[in-house]
C-alpha positions as CSV (number, residue, x, y, z in Angstrom):
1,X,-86.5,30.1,-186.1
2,X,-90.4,31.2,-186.5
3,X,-91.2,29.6,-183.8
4,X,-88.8,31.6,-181.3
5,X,-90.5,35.0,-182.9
6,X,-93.5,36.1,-180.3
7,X,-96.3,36.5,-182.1
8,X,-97.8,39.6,-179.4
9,X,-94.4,41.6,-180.5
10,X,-95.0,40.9,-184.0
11,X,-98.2,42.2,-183.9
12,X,-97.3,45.4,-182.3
13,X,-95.2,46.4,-184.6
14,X,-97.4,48.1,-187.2
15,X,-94.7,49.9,-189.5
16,X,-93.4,47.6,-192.5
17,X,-90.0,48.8,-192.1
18,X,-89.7,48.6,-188.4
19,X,-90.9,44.7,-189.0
20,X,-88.3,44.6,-191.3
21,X,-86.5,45.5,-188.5
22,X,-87.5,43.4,-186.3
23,X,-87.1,40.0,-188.4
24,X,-83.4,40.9,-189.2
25,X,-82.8,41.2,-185.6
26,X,-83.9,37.8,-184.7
27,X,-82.1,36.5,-188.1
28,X,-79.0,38.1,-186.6
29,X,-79.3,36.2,-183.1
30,X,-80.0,33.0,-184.3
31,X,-76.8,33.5,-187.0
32,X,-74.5,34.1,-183.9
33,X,-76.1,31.4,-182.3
34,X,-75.5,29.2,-185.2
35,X,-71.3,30.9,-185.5
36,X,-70.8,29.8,-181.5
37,X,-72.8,26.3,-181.7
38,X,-70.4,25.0,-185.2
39,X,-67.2,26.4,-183.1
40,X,-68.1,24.3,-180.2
41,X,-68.4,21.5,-182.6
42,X,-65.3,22.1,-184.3
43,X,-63.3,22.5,-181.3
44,X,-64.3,18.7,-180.5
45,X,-64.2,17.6,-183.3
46,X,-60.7,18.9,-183.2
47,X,-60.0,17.1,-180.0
48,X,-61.6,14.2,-181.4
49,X,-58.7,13.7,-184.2
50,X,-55.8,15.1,-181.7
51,X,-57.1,12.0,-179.3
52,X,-57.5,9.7,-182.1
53,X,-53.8,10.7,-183.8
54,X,-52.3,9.9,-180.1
55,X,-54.2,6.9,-180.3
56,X,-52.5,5.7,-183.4
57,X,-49.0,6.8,-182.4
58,X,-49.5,4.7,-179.5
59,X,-50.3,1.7,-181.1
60,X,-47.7,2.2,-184.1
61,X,-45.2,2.7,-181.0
62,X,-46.0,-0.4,-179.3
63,X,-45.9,-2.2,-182.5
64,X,-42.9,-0.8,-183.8
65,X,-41.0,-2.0,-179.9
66,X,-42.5,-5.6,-180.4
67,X,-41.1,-5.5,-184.3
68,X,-37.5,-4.4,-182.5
69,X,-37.7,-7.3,-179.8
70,X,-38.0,-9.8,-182.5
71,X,-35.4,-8.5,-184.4
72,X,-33.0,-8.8,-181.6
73,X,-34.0,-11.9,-180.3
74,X,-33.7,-13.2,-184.0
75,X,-29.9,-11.5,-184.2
76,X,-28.6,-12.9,-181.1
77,X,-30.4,-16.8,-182.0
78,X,-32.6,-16.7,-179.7
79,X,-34.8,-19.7,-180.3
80,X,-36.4,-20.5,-177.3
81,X,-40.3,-20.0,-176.9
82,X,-41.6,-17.1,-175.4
83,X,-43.2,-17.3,-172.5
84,X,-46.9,-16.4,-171.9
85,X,-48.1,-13.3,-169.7
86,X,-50.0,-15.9,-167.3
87,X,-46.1,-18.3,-166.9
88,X,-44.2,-15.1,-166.3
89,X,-46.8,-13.9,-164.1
90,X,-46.5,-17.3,-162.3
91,X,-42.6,-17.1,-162.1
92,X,-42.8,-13.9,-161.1
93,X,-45.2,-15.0,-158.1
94,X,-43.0,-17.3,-156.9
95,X,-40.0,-15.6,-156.7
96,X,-41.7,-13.0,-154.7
97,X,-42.9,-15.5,-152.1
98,X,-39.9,-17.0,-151.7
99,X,-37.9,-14.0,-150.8
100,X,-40.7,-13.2,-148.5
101,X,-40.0,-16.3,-147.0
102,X,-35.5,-16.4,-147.1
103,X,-35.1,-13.2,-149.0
104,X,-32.6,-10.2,-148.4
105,X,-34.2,-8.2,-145.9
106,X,-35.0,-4.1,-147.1
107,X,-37.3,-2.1,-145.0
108,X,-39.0,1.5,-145.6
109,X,-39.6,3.5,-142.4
110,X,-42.3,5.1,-142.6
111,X,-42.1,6.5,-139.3
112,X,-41.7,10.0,-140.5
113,X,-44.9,10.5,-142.7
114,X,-45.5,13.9,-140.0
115,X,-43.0,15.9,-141.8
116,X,-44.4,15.4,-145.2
117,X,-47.3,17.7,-147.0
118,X,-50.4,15.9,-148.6
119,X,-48.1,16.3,-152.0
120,X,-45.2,14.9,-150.6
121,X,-47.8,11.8,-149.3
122,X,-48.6,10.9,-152.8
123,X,-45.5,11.3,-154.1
124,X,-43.9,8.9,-151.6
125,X,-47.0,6.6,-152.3
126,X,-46.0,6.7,-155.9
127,X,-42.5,5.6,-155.3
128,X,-43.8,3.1,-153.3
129,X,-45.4,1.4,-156.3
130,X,-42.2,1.9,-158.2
131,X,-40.2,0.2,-156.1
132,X,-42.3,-2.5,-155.7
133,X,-42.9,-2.7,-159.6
134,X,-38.7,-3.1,-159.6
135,X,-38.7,-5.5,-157.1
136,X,-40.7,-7.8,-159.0
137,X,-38.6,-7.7,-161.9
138,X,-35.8,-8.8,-160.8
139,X,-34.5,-12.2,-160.6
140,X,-33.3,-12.0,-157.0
141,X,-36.2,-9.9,-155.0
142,X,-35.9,-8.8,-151.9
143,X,-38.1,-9.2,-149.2
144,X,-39.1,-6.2,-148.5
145,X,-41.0,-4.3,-145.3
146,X,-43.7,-1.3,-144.5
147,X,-43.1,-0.3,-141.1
148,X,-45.6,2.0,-139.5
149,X,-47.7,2.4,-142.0
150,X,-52.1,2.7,-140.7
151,X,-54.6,2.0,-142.2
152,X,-56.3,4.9,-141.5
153,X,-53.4,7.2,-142.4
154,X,-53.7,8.8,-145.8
155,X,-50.6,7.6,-147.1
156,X,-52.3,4.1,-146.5
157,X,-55.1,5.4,-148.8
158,X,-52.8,7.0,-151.0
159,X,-51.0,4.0,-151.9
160,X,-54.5,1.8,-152.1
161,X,-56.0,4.9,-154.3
162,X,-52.4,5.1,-156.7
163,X,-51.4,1.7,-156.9
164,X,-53.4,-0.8,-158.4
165,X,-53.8,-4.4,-156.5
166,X,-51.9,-2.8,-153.4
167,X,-53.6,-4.9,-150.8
168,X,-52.3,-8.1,-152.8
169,X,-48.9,-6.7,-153.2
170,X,-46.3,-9.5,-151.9
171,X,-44.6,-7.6,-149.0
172,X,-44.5,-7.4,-145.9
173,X,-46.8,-4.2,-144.4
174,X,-47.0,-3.4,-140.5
175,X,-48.3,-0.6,-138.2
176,X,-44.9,-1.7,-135.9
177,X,-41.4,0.1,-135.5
178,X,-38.9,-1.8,-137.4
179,X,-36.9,-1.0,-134.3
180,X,-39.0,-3.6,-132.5
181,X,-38.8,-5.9,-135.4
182,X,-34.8,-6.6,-136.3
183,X,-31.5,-6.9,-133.6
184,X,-30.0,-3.3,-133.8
185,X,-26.8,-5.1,-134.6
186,X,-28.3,-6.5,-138.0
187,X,-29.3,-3.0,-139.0
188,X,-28.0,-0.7,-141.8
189,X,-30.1,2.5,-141.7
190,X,-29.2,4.4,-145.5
191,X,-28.8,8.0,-145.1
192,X,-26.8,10.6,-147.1
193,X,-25.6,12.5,-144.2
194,X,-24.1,9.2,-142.9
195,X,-19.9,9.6,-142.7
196,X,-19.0,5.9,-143.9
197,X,-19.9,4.8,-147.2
198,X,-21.6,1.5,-148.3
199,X,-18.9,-1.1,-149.5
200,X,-21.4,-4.4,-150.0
201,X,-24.8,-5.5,-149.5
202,X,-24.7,-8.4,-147.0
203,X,-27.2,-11.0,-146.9
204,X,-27.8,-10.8,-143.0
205,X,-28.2,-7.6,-142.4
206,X,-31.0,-5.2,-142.6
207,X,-31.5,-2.3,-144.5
208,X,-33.5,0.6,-143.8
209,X,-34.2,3.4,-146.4
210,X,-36.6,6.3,-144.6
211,X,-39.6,7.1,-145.9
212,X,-39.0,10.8,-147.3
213,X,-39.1,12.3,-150.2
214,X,-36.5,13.6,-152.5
215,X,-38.0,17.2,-151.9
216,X,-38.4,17.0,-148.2
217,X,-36.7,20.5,-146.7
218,X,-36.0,19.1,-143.7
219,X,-32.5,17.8,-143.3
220,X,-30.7,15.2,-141.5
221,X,-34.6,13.6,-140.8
222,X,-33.5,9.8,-141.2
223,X,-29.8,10.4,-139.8
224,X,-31.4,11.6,-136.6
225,X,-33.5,9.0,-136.1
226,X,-30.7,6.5,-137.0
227,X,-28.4,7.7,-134.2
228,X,-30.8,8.2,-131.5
229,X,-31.7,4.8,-131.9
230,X,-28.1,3.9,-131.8
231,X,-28.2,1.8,-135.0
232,X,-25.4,1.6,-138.0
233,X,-25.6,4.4,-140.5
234,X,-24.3,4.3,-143.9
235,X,-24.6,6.3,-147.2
236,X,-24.1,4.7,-150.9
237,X,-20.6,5.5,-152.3
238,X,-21.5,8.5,-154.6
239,X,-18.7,10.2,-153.7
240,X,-16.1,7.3,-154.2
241,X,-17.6,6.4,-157.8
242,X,-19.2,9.1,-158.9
243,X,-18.1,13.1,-159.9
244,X,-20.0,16.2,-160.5
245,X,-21.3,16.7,-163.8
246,X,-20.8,20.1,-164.9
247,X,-24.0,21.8,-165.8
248,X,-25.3,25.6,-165.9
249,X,-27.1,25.4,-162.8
250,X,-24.4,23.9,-160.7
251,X,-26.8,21.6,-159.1
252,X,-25.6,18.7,-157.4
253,X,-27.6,16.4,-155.4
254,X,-27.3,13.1,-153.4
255,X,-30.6,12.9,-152.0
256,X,-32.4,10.5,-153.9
257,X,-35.8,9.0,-154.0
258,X,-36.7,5.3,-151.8
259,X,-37.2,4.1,-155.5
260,X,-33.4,4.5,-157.2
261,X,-32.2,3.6,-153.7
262,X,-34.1,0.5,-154.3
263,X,-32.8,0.2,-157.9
264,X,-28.9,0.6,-156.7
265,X,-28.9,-2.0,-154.2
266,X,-31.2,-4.7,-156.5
267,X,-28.2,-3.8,-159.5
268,X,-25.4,-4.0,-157.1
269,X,-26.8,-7.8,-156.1
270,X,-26.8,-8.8,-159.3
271,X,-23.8,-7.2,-160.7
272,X,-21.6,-7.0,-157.6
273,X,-20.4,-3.1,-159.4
274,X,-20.7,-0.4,-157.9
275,X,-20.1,1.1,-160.8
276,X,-23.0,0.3,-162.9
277,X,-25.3,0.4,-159.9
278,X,-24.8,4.1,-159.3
279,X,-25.2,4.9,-163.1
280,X,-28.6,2.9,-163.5
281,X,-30.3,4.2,-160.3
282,X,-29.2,7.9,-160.4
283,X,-30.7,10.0,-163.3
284,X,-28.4,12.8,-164.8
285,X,-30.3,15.6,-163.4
286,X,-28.7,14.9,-160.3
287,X,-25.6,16.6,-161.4
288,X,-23.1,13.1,-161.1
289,X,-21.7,10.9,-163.4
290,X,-19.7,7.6,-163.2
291,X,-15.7,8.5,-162.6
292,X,-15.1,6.4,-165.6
293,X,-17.4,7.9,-168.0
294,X,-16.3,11.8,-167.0
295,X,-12.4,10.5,-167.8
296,X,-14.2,9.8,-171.6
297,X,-15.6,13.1,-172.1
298,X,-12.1,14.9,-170.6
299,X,-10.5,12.6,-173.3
300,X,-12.6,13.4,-175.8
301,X,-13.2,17.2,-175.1
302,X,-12.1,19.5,-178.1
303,X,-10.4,21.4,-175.4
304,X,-7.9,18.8,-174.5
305,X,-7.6,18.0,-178.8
């Protein structure tokens, strides 16, 4: 631009040819500059349409769900009317107050918070929410406890910082030992190093999941604990129900996350099936699959054909 030519350097250059020169240099710069500003603007524009064809799939996505829900509500003659958000948020409500007030008891230690890295902090707070967001789906919550949990700790923060509304969240939350809080006799702490296995979910008792991640190294953490404290131990019946799942890896795992512990025990309440609780709280990645469904694929198996 003329403007960005200095007028002293023009005038020192007395040769037509090396003012020639001169002018197709700054021509030059100011066509580079030109080349890099439209590739900036292509590049957002570019991430302008990529944000704006997510957009789109979104919606189309939820609209194509809510087309699918009406169809199936229509096929099985549904005809009632639908409830609004604010009713079902009202239900929801009070369900959740009343098993605070009569509800199976389910505690998370969270006595153990030393062992875990900052990571493992917000991943446990993240579970948290999950298990919470599960608990209030379900049409018999239960009541559940946060023992020793600060509020100055950063998992404290972590769950206020991740989890939307956590301060209003219907549980119960306390900086005490749940040692101090239940009988030892009405205890169940749930480990998988525990020897017996978990037959039912009885309404008096206490159960304590520990507050560990499914990545912790440590071993044997929450099993420890359990038995110096000289309460009941138990572990959910994977191994009566459940087989391994052949996959390249060969990885099998039992240790799950506080979450799809959560998830087992609120599916075995409702559907008394042990069966159906194992296979809708552990994912497939954990190497083990219902008895009856590995019989199926042996069945079907072009080996055995």
């Amino acid at each position: 631009m003329e403007e960005d030519i200095c007028p002293e350097s023009v005038s020192k250059v007395n040769d037509p040819a090396d003012l020639l020169q001169f002018l197709r240099i700054e021509v030059e710069l100011e066509s580079v500059g030109d080349r890099e500003e439209t590739a900036c603007s292509k590049n957002v524009m570019r991430k302008q349409r990529n944000w704006e064809r997510r957009l789109e799939a979104k919606k189309s996505k939820r609209k194509e769900e809510k087309e699918r829900k009406k169809l199936n509500r229509q096929n099985k003659g549904v005809t009632e009317p639908q409830l609004s958000k604010r009713v079902i948020k009202a239900i929801t409500k009070e369900r959740l107050e009343e098993a605070r007030g009569a509800g199976q008891r389910l505690c998370v230690d969270l006595s153990m918070t030393d062992c875990l890295s900052p990571k493992e902090i917000s991943r446990l707070a993240c579970q948290i929410r999950r298990l919470y967001g599960c608990n209030k789906k379900a049409l018999q919550p239960f009541r559940i406890f946060l023992t020793e949990l600060k509020e100055d700790s950063l998992l404290y923060k972590e769950c206020v910082r991740m989890n939307d509304g956590f301060i209003n969240y219907l549980i119960d939350v306390t900086e005490e030992s749940w040692f101090h809080l239940f009988p030892s006799e009405d205890v169940i702490y749930l480990t998988p190093d525990a020897s017996e296995a978990l037959e039912s979910v009885e309404e008096d008792k206490v159960y304590i999941l520990g507050g560990l991640v499914d990545e912790t190294i440590q071993k044997k953490i929450s099993y420890t604990r359990a038995t110096e404290l000289s309460v009941r131990t138990a572990r959910l019946p994977i191994d009566e129900y459940m087989v391994k799942r052949p996959n390249p890896k060969n990885f099998h795992s039992k240790i799950l996350a506080i979450n799809q512990v959560f998830e087992i025990l609120l599916t075995f309440r409702e559907t008394k099936d042990w069966t159906k609780a194992l296979a809708a709280g552990i994912p497939p990645g954990k190497g083990y699959m219902v008895a009856s469904a590995a019989s199926t694929e042996i069945i079907n198996s072009p080996e055995e054909l």
